[in-house]
Structure formats: structure tokens, C-alpha cells
LOPA-922053 format. One record per residue (C-alpha): residue number from 1; residue in one letter; x, y, z. Coordinates in pm, whole numbers, always signed. Layout:
<atoms>
<keke:NUM, tiro:A, u:X, v:Y, w:Z> $
...
</atoms>
This chain:
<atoms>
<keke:1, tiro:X, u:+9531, v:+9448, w:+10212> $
<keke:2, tiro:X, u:+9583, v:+9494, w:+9841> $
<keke:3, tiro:X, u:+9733, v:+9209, w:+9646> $
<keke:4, tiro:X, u:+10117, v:+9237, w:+9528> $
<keke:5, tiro:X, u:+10114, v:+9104, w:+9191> $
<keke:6, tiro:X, u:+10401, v:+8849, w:+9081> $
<keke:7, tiro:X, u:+10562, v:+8860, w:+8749> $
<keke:8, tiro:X, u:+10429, v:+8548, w:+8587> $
<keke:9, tiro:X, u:+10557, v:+8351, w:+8303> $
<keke:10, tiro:X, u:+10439, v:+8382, w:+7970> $
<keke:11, tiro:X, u:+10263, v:+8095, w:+8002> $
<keke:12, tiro:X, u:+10149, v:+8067, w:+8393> $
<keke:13, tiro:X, u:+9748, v:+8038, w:+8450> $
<keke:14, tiro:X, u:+9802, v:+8077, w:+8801> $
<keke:15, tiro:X, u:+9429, v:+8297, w:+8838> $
<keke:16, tiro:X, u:+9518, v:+8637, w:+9049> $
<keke:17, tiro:X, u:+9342, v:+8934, w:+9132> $
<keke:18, tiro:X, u:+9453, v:+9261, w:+9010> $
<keke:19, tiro:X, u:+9415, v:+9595, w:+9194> $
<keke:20, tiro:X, u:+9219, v:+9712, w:+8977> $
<keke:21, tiro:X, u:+8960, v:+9460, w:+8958> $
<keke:22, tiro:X, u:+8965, v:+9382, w:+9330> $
<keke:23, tiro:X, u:+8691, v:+9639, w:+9420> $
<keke:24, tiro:X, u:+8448, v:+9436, w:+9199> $
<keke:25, tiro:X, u:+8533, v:+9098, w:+9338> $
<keke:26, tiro:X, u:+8496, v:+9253, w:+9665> $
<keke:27, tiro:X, u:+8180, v:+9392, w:+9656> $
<keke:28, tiro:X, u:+8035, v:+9059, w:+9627> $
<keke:29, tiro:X, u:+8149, v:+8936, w:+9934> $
<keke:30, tiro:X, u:+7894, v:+8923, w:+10258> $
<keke:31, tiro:X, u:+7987, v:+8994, w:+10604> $
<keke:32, tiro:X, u:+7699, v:+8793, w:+10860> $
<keke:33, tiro:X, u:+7599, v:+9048, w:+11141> $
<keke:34, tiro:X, u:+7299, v:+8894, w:+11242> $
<keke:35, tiro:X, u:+7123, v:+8579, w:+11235> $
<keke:36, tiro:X, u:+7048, v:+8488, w:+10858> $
<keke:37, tiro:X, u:+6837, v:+8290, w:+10667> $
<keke:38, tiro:X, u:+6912, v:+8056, w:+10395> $
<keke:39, tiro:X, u:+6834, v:+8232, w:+10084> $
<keke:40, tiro:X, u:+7091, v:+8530, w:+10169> $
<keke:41, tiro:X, u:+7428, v:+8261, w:+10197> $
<keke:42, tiro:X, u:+7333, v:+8058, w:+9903> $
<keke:43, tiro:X, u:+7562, v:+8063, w:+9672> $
<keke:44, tiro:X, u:+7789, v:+8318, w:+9860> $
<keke:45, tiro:X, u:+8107, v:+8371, w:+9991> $
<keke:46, tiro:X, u:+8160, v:+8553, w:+10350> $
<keke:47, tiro:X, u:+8463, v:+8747, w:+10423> $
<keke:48, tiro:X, u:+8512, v:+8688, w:+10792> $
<keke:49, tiro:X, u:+8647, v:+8468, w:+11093> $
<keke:50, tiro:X, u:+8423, v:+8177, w:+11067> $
<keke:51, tiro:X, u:+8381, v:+8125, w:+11443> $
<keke:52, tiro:X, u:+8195, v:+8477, w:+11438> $
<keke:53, tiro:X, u:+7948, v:+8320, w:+11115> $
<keke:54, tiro:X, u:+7898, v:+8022, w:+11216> $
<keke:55, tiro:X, u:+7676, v:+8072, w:+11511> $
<keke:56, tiro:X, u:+7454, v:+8311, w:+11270> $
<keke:57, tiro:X, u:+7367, v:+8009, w:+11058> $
<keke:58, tiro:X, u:+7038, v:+7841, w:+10970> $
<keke:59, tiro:X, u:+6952, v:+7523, w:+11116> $
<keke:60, tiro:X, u:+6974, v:+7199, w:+10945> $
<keke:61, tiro:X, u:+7047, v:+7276, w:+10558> $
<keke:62, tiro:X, u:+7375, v:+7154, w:+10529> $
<keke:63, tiro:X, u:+7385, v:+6819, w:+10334> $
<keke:64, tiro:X, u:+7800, v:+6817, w:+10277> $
<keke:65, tiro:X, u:+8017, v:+6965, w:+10509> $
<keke:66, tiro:X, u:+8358, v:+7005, w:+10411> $
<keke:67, tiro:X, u:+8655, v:+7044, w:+10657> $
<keke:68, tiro:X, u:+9014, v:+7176, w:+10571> $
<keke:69, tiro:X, u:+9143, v:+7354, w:+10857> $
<keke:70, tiro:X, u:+9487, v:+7419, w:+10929> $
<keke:71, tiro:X, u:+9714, v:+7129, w:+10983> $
<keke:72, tiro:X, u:+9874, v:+7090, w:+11271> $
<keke:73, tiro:X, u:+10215, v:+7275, w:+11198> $
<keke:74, tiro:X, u:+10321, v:+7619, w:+11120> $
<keke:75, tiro:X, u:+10198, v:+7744, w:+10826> $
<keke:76, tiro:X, u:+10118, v:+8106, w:+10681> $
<keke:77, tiro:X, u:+9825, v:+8214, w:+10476> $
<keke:78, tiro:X, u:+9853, v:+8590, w:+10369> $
<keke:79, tiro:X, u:+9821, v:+8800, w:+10686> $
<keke:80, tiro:X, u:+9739, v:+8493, w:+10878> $
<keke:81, tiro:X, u:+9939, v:+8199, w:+11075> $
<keke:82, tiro:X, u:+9880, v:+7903, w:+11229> $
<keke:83, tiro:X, u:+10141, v:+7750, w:+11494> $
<keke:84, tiro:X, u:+10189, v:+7387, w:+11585> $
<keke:85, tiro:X, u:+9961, v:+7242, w:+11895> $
<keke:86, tiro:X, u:+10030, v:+6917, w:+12067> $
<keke:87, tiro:X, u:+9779, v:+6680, w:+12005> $
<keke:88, tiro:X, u:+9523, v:+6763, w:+12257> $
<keke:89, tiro:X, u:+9583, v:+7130, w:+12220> $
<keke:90, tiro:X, u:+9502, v:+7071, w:+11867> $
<keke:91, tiro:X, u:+9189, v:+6902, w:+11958> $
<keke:92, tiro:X, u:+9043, v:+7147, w:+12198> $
<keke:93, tiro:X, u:+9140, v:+7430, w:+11924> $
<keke:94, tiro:X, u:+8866, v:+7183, w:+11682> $
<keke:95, tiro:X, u:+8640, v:+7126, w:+11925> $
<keke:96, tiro:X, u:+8661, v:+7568, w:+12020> $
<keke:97, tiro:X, u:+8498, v:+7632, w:+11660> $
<keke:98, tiro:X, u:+8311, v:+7280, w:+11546> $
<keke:99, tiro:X, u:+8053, v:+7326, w:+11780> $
<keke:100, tiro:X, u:+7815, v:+7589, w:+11654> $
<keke:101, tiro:X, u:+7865, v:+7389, w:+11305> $
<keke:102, tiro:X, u:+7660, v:+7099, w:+11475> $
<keke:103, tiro:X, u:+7343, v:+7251, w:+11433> $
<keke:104, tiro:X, u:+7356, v:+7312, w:+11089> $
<keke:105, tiro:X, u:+7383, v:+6990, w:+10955> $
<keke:106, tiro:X, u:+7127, v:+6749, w:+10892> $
<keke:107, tiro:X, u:+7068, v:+6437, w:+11014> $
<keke:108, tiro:X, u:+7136, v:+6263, w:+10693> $
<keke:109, tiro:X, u:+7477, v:+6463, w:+10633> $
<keke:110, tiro:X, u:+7837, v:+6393, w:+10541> $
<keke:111, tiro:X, u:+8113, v:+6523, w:+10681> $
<keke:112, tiro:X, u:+8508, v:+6513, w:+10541> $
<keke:113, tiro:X, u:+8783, v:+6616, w:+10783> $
<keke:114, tiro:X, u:+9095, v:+6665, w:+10625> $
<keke:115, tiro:X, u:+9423, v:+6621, w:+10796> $
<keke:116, tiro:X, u:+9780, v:+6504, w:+10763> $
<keke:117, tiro:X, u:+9979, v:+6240, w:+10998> $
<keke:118, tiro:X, u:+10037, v:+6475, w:+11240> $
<keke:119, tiro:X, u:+9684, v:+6586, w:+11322> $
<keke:120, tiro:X, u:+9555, v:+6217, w:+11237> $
<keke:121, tiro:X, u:+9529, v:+6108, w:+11631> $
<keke:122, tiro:X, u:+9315, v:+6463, w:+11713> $
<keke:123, tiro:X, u:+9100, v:+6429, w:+11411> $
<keke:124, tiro:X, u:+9028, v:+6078, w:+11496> $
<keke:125, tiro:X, u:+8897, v:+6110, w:+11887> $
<keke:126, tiro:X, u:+8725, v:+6470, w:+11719> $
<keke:127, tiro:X, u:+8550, v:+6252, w:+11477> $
<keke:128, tiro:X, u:+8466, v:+5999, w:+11708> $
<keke:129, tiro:X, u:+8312, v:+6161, w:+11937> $
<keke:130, tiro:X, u:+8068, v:+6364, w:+11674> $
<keke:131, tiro:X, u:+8001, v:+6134, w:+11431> $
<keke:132, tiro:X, u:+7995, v:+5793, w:+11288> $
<keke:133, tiro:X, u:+8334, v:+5767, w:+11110> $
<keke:134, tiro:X, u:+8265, v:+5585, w:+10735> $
<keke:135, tiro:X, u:+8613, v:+5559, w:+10628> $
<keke:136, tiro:X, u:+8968, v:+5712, w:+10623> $
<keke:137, tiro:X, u:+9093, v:+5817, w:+10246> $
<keke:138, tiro:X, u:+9434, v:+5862, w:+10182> $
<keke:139, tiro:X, u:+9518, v:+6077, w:+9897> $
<keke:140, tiro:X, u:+9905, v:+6080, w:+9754> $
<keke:141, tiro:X, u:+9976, v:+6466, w:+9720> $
<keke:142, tiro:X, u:+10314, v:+6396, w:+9461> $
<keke:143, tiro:X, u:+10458, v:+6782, w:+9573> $
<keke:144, tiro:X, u:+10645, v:+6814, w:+9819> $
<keke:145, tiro:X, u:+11039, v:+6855, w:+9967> $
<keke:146, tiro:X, u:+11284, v:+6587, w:+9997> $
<keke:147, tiro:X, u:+11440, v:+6448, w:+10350> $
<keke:148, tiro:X, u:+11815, v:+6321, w:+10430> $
<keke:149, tiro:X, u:+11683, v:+6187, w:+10761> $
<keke:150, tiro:X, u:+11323, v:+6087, w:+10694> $
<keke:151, tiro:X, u:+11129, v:+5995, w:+10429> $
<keke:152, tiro:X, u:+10912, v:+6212, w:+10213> $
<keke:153, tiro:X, u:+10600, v:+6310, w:+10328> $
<keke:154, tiro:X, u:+10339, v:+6285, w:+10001> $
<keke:155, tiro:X, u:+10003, v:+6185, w:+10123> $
<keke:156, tiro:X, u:+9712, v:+6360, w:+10327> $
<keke:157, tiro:X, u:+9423, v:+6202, w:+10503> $
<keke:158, tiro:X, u:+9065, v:+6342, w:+10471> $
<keke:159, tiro:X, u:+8800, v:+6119, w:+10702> $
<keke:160, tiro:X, u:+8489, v:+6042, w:+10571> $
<keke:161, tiro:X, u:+8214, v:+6072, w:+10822> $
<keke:162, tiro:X, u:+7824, v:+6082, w:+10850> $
<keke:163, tiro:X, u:+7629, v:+6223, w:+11152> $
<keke:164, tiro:X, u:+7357, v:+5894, w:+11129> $
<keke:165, tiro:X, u:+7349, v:+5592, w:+10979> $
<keke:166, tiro:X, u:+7088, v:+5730, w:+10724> $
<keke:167, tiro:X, u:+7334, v:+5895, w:+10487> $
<keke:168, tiro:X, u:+7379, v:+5941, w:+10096> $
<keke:169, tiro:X, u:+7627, v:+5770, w:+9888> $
<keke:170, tiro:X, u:+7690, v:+5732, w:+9514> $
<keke:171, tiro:X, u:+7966, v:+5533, w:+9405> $
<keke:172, tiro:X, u:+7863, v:+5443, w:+9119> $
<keke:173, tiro:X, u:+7954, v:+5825, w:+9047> $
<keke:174, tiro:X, u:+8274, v:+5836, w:+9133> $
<keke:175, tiro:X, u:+8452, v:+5521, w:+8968> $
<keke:176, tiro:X, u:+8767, v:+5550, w:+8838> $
<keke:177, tiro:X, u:+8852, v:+5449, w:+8489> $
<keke:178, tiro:X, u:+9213, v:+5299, w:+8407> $
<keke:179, tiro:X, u:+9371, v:+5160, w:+8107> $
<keke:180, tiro:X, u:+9379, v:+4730, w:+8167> $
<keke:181, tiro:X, u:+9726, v:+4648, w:+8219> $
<keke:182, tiro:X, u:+9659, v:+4258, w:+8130> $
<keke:183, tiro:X, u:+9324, v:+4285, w:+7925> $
<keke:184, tiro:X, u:+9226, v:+3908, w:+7974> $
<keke:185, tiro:X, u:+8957, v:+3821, w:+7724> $
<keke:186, tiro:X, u:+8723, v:+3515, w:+7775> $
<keke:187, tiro:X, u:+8565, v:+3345, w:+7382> $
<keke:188, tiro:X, u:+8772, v:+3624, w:+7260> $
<keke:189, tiro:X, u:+8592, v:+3899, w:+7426> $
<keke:190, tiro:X, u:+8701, v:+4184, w:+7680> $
<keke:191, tiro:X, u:+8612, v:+4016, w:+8037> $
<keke:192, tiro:X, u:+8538, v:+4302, w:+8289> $
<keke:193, tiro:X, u:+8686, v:+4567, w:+8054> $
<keke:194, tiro:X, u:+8594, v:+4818, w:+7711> $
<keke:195, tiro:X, u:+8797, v:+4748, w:+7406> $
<keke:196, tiro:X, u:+8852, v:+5111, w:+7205> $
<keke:197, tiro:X, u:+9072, v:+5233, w:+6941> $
<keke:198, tiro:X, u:+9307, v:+5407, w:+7174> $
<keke:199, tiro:X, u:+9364, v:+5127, w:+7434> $
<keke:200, tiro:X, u:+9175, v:+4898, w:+7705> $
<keke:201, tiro:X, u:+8987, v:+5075, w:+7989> $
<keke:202, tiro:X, u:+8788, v:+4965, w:+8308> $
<keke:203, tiro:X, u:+8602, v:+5097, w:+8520> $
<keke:204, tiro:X, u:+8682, v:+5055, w:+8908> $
<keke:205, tiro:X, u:+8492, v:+5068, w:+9225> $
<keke:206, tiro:X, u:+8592, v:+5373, w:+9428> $
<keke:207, tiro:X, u:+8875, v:+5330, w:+9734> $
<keke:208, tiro:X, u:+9023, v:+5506, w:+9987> $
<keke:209, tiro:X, u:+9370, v:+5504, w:+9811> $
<keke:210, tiro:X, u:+9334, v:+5796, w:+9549> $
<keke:211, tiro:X, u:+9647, v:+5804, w:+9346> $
<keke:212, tiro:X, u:+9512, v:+5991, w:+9025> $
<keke:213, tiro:X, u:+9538, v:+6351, w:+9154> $
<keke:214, tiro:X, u:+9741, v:+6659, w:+9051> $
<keke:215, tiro:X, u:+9824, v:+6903, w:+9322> $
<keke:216, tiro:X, u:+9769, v:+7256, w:+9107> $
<keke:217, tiro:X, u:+10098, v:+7412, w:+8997> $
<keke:218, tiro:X, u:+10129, v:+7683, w:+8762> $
<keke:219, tiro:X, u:+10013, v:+7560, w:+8411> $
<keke:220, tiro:X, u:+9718, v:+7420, w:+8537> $
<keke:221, tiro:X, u:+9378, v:+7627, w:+8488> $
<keke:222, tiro:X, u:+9259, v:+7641, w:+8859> $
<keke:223, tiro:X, u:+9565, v:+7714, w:+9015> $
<keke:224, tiro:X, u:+9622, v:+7992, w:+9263> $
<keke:225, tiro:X, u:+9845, v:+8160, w:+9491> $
<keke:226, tiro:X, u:+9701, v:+7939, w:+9832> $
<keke:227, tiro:X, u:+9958, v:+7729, w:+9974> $
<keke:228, tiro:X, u:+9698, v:+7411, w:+10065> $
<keke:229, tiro:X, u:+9526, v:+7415, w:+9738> $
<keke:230, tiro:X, u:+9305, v:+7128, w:+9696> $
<keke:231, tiro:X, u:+9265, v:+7020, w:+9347> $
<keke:232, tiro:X, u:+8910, v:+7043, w:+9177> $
<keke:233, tiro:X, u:+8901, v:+6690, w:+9066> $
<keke:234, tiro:X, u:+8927, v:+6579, w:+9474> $
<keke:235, tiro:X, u:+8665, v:+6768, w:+9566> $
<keke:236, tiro:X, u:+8433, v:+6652, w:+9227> $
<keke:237, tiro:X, u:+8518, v:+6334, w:+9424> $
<keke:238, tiro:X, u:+8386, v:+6420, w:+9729> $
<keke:239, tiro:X, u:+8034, v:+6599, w:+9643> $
<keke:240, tiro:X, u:+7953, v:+6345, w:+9341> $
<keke:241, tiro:X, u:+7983, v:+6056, w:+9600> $
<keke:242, tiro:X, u:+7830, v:+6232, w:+9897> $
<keke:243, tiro:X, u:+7565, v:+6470, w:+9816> $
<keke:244, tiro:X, u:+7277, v:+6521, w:+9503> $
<keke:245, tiro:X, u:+7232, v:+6785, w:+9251> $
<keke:246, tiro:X, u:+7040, v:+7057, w:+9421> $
<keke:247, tiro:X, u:+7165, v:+6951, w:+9779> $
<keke:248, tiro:X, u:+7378, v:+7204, w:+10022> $
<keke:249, tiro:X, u:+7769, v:+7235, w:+10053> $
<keke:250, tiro:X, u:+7931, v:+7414, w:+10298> $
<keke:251, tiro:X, u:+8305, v:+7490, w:+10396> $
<keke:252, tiro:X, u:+8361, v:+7707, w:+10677> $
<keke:253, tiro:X, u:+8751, v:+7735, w:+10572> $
<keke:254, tiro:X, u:+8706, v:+7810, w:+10191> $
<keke:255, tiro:X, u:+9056, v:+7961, w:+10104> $
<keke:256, tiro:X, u:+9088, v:+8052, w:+9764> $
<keke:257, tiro:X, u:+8741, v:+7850, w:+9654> $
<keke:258, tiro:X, u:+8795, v:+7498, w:+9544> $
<keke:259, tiro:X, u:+8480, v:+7386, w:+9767> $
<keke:260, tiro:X, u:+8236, v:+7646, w:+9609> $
<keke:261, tiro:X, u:+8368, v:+7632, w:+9254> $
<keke:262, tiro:X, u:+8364, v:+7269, w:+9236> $
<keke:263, tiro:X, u:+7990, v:+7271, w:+9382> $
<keke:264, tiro:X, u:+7894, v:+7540, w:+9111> $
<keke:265, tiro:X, u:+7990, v:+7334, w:+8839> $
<keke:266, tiro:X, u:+7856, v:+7003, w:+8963> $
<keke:267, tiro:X, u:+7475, v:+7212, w:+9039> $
<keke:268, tiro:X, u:+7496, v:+7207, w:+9392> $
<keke:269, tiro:X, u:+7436, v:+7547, w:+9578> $
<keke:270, tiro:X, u:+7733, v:+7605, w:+9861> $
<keke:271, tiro:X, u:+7822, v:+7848, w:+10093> $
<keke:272, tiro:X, u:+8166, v:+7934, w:+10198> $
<keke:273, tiro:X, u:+8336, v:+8095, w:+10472> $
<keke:274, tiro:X, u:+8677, v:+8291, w:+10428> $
<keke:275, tiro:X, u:+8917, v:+8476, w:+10691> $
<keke:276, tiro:X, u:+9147, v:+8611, w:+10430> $
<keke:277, tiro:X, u:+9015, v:+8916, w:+10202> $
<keke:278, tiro:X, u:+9229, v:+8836, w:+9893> $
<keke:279, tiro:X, u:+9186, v:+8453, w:+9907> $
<keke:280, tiro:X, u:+8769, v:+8502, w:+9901> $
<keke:281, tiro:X, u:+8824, v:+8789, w:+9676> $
<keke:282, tiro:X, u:+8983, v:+8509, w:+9423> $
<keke:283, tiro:X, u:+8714, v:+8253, w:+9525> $
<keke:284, tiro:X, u:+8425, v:+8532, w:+9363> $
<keke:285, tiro:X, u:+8636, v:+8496, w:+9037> $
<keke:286, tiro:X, u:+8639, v:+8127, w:+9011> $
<keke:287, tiro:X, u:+8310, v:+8129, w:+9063> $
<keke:288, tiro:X, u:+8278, v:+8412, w:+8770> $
<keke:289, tiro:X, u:+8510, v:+8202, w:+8576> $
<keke:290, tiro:X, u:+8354, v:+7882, w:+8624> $
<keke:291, tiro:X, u:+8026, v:+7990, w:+8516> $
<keke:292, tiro:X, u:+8137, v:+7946, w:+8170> $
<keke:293, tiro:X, u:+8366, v:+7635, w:+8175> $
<keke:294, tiro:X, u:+8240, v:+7344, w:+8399> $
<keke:295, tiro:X, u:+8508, v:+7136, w:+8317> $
<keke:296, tiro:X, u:+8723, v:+6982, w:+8572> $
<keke:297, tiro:X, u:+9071, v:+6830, w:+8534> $
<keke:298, tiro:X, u:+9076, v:+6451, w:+8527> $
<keke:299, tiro:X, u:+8704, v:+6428, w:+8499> $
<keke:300, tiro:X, u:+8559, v:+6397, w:+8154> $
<keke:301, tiro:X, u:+8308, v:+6201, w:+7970> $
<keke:302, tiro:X, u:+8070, v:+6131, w:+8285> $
<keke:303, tiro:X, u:+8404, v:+5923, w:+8470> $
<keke:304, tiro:X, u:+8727, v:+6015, w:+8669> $
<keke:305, tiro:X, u:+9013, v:+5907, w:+8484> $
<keke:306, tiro:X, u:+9350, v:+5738, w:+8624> $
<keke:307, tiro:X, u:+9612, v:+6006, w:+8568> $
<keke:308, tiro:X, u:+9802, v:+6000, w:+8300> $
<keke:309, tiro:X, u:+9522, v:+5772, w:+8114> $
<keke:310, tiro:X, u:+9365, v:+6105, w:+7926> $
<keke:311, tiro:X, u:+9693, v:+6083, w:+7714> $
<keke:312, tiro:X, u:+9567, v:+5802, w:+7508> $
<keke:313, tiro:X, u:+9286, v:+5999, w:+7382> $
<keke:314, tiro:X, u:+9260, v:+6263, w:+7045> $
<keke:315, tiro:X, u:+9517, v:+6560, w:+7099> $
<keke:316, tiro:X, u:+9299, v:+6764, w:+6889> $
<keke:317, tiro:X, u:+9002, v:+6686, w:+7184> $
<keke:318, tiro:X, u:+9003, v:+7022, w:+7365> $
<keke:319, tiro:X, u:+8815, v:+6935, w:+7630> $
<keke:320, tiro:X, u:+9010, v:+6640, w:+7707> $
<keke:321, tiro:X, u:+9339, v:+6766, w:+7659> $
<keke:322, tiro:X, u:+9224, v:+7024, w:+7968> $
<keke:323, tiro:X, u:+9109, v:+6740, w:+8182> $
<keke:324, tiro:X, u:+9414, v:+6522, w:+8155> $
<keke:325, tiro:X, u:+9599, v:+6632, w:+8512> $
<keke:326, tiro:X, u:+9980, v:+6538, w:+8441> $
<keke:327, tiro:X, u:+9988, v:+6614, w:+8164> $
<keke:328, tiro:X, u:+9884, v:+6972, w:+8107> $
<keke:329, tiro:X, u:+10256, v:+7128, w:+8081> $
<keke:330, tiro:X, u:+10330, v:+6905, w:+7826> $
<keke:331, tiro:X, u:+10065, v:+6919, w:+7604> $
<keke:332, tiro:X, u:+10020, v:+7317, w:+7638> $
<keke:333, tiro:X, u:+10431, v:+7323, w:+7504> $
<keke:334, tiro:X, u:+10314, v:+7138, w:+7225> $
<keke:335, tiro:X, u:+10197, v:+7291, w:+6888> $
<keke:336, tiro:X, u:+9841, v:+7225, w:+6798> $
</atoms>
């Protein structure tokens, strides 16, 4: 399948592939016949149904597993659909392709299952019965369509999970910094929080309530054409709290390449596994792309930032003007 390019706006970073560039991107991809070892997925990207790759893996190398399968609902991805399961249909159609992912993970690995309220009940008795659930994060995803009769639905679940007890976790990594709202001093000094020329900041433990992320629209740097898009800064989340430089990430349902990307530029090695030619054809040039700019959106200075807080800092700051997640449009519009 070729890709149809759309006329963008002048100003659109949406990243694309273009016929005539395809070929390259293409060639990159692998295709597992046979069973492999790990030094020929490292760092790859394999263009196939991942219930037929799966089963060729290595044993035990994973460290990080991350899960975004379809949600439960209809939904179309290129070529491919997806159509709405009751609940336990939904959990048999998990439980059809999970299972020659067990082996590959090691005993001391994570595992994040993402999911919406729909899917929520399957995921949970999936979960259960495979690992020891950690958690349940809640992410607010601000896009989405209006109701008359119900109310909006802006938030996705991912469930944080661990196959033993004996797991990795860093979250002193992943704390979030916001501007102080009261800045309460004590012998008229900062109590709990840094004093700085362009406001008060602190820095807070990590929840499962994450409010400070951008779903990628047009303007932003790492948005694409996929329609379940996870932003960079979620998954920067994920493998800085759950897995070490050097260690293994894989996602069997890569889509355009958030997972891999996001590993690349944190020094993790990853493999990912993609159904949909174009999508993993646009994954190889993120990963091209992202081998020279590590930078990822509302992540700067060593710390995730509270949306919107970036604003507060120098204009003239390239590389925090490009991390700041709301407010990319605005500042792009802007003359420098």
C-alpha cells in the first residue's frame, strides 16, 4: 500500500512518508521467519502480524513490556479494523496472542497494559491472572468529541504490572515539577520548594493521576497520521520509572513508533512489532529523526514539567520552547 499524501499546512509537522522515500524506510524493516536470536531484533522494527513473531522470540530479555492494543470499540488503522467484543470476548481475544509473550519476559519485568473504561473489567481479570498488578494510572487525554447525553470521555487507563515481586522502579526519575501555587516560606526561606527568577517550582512524587500530557496534534514535532498516538513524554514516563539505561523494551503493537523512539532517545535498546506497512515504515524515520534530537516534549532539564509550566522560562531557550507541550502552537506563531 503506498501512502496518499495530505496537503498540509504551511506550518503542520505532522512527520509522513513520501513515495518516494518509502522504499528506503522500507528496506529497513525485518520480517521473523524463523526462530531468532537477540542481536538480529535489537533495535529493529518488524513488519508483520505480531501473533506470527512473537512465538519466534528469544527467551527472557525483555525488561519493559509495553501493551497498547486495540481498545475495545471499532476503530480503523490504515488497511486494518478492529470491532467491538463483549467483555469476555475481549478477554479471550488478549489471552489468543499474550501467551507466547510470557516467555520472553524476565522474571524481574514490567508490564503496562493500556486500556480505556470499556476494556478496564477484561484488562483487569487479564492482568490478574498473569501478573502482580502494581497500580492503575489514569492519564487525562484533553482531545476528544463532545456528548448531549453523556459526558465526555478524556482519560485512558494504562495498568502498571510486574511479573514478581523483584521488580525495578525509579521514581525519583520521573517527578513532576510544578510552579507552587502558595509558596509558604518558613525564617523567610522556600519550605519544600526552589525560589528562581521566573517563578516558584517543586518537585513532586510521581502518581497515578497524570494531568501534564499533550495528545500530538499537528504543530507538535512527533506527531503523525496514527489515530491512538501516544505522546513521547508518556512513554519517557514509563521506561525512566520502569526500566535502566541499557535494559530491553519491547511493544508488540508499535504503530507509528512512540515505544521505540522514546527508548532510542532515553539509551535503551527496543524492539517493536508492527502489522501496518506505512505505520512501521514511519516508525524507521522517527527513529532516523530522533537520532539527532533526543529531546522530548515536556521533559527538559533532567525533570517532567507540569504543562503549561515551561512558559515561565526564556522564549529565546530553544530547547525549552520545544519541550513545553501546550504551548507549542502558540509560541511557533510567535516571532522570534
Amino acid at each position: 500500500m503506498q501512502t496518499v499524501q495530505k496537503e498540509r499546512a504551511p506550518r503542520n509537522r505532522t512527520i509522513a512518508i513520501s513515495g518516494s522515500d518509502q522504499a528506503g524506510y522500507a528496506e529497513r524493516l525485518i520480517k521473523l521467519a524463523e526462530r531468532t536470536s537477540l542481536a538480529e531484533i535489537t533495535d529493529r522494527t518488524a513488519n508483520q502480524d505480531m501473533k506470527s513473531a512473537t512465538p519466534l522470540l528469544p527467551d527472557a530479555f525483555v525488561d519493559l513490556l509495553f501493551l497498547d492494543p486495540p481498545y475495545n470499540l471499532n476503530k480503523t488503522f490504515n488497511s486494518n479494523s478492529f470491532k467491538a467484543l463483549s467483555s469476555s470476548d475481549y478477554l479471550d481475544w488478549m489471552e489468543s496472542w499474550f501467551l507466547p509473550l510470557l516467555p520472553t519476559l524476565k522474571s524481574t519485568a514490567s508490564v503496562y497494559i493500556c486500556g480505556d473504561w470499556r476494556s478496564s473489567s477484561a484488562i483487569q481479570l487479564f492482568a490478574e491472572k498473569h501478573f502482580k498488578i502494581q497500580n492503575r494510572i489514569t492519564w487525562e487525554r484533553e482531545k476528544g468529541r463532545g456528548a448531549k447525553s453523556n459526558w465526555k470521555n478524556c482519560s485512558e487507563d494504562i495498568w502498571f504490572c510486574t511479573v514478581s515481586d523483584n521488580y525495578f522502579f525509579d521514581a525519583d526519575a520521573v517527578k513532576l515539577k510544578r510552579r507552587v501555587i502558595a509558596p509558604y516560606k518558613e525564617n523567610g526561606k522556600p519550605k519544600d520548594w526552589e525560589e528562581t527568577d521566573t517563578g516558584g517550582f517543586r518537585l513532586t512524587s510521581p502518581s497515578n493521576i497524570w494531568t501534564d500530557l499533550t495528545v500530538p496534534f499537528w504543530s507538535m514535532p512527533e506527531n503523525t497520521d496514527h489515530p491512538t498516538q501516544k505522546p513521547e513524554k508518556l512513554l519517557a514516563k514509563i521506561i525512566m520509572a520502569s526500566s535502566r539505561p541499557g535494559d530491553f523494551v519491547l511493544d508488540p503493537f508499535l504503530g507509528s513508533g512512540t515505544t521505540s523512539v522514546v527508548a532510542k532517545k532515553l539509551g535503551r535498546h527496543f524492539f517493536g512489532i508492527e502489522l501496518d506497512h506505512d505505520f512501521a515504515c514511519v516508525a524507521e524515520k522517527r527513529l532516523q529523526l530522533a537520532a539527532n534530537d533526543s529531546t522530548i516534549q515536556g521533559y527538559a532539564d533532567g525533570v517532567f514539567w507540569e504543562r503549561n509550566s515551561l512558559a515561565f522560562q526564556p522564549k529565546n531557550d530553544v530547547r525549552h520552547r520545544e519541550a513545553d507541550d501546550n504551548l507549542t502552537l502558540r509560541l511557533l506563531e510567535e516571532p522570534m
